[in-house]
C-alpha positions as CSV (number, residue, x, y, z in Angstrom):
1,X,-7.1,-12.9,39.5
2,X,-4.9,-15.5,38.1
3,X,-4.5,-16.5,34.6
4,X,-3.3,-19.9,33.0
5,X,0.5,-20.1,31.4
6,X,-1.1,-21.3,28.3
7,X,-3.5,-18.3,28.4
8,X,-1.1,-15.7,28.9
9,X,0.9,-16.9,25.8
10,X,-2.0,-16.9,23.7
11,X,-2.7,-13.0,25.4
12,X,0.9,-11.9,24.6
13,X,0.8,-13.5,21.1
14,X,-2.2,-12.2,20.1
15,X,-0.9,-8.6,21.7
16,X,2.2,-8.3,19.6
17,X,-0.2,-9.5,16.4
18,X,-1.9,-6.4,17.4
19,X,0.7,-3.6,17.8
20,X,2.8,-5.4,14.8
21,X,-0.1,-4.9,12.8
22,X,-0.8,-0.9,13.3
23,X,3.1,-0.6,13.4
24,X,2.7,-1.4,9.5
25,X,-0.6,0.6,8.9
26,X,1.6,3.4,10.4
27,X,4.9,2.9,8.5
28,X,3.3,2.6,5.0
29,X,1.2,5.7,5.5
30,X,3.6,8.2,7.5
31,X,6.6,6.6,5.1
32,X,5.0,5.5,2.0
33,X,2.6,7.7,1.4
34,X,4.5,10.6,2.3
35,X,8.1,9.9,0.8
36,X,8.1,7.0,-1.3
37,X,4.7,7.2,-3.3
38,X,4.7,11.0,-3.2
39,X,5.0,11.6,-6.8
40,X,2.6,9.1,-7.4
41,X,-0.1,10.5,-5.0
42,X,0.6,13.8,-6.1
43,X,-1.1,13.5,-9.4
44,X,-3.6,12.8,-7.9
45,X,-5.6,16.0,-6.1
46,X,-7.2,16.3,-2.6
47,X,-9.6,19.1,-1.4
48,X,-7.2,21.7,-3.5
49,X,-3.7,19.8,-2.7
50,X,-1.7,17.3,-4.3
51,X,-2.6,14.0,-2.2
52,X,1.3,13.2,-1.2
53,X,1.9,16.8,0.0
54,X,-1.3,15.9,2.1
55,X,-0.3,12.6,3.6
56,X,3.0,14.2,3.8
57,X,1.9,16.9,6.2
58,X,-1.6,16.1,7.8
59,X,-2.5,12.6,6.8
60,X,-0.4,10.4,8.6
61,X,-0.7,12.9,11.6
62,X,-4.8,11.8,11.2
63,X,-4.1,8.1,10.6
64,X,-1.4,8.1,13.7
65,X,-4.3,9.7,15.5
66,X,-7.3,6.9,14.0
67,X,-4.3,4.1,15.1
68,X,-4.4,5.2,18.5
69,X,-8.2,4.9,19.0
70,X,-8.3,2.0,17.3
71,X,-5.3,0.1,19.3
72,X,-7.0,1.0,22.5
73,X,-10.2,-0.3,21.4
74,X,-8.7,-3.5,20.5
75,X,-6.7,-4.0,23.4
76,X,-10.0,-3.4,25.3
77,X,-11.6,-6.5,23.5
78,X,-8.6,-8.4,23.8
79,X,-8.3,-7.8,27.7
80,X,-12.4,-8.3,27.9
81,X,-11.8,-12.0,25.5
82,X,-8.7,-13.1,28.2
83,X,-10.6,-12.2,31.4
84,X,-7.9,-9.4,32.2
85,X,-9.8,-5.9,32.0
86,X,-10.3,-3.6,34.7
């Protein structure tokens, strides 16, 4: 199966839209939310913890874990909308 120039462009661009994207999900949860906003979220409390200690240890380990689902997911649509899945 051969795809167009044009068409891979428009794949690749839309592909590093993609991973850009959950690269800044990841970096303001695992880094924001866990070292910058700590104080902040600590005020704030979450099933018996302060909300930054959370993020700081579990959350962004369960976000990291949603990104990953979700990325694969939407490369699947992205490969199914270029004609390139398996």
């Amino acid at each position: 199966m051969s795809i167009s120039r044009e068409s891979a462009d428009a794949y690749w661009k839309e592909n590093v839209r993609i991973i850009l994207s959950y690269l800044v999900v990841w970096f303001v949860v695992s880094y924001g939310c866990g070292i910058l906003f700590v104080e902040q979220l600590n005020s704030i409390p979450f099933f018996g913890f302060e909300l930054g200690f959370w993020f700081a240890q579990q959350g962004s380990i369960f976000v990291f874990c949603g990104l990953i689902v979700a990325y694969a997911i939407s490369m699947n649509n992205l490969d199914e909308k270029y004609d390139v899945h398996e």
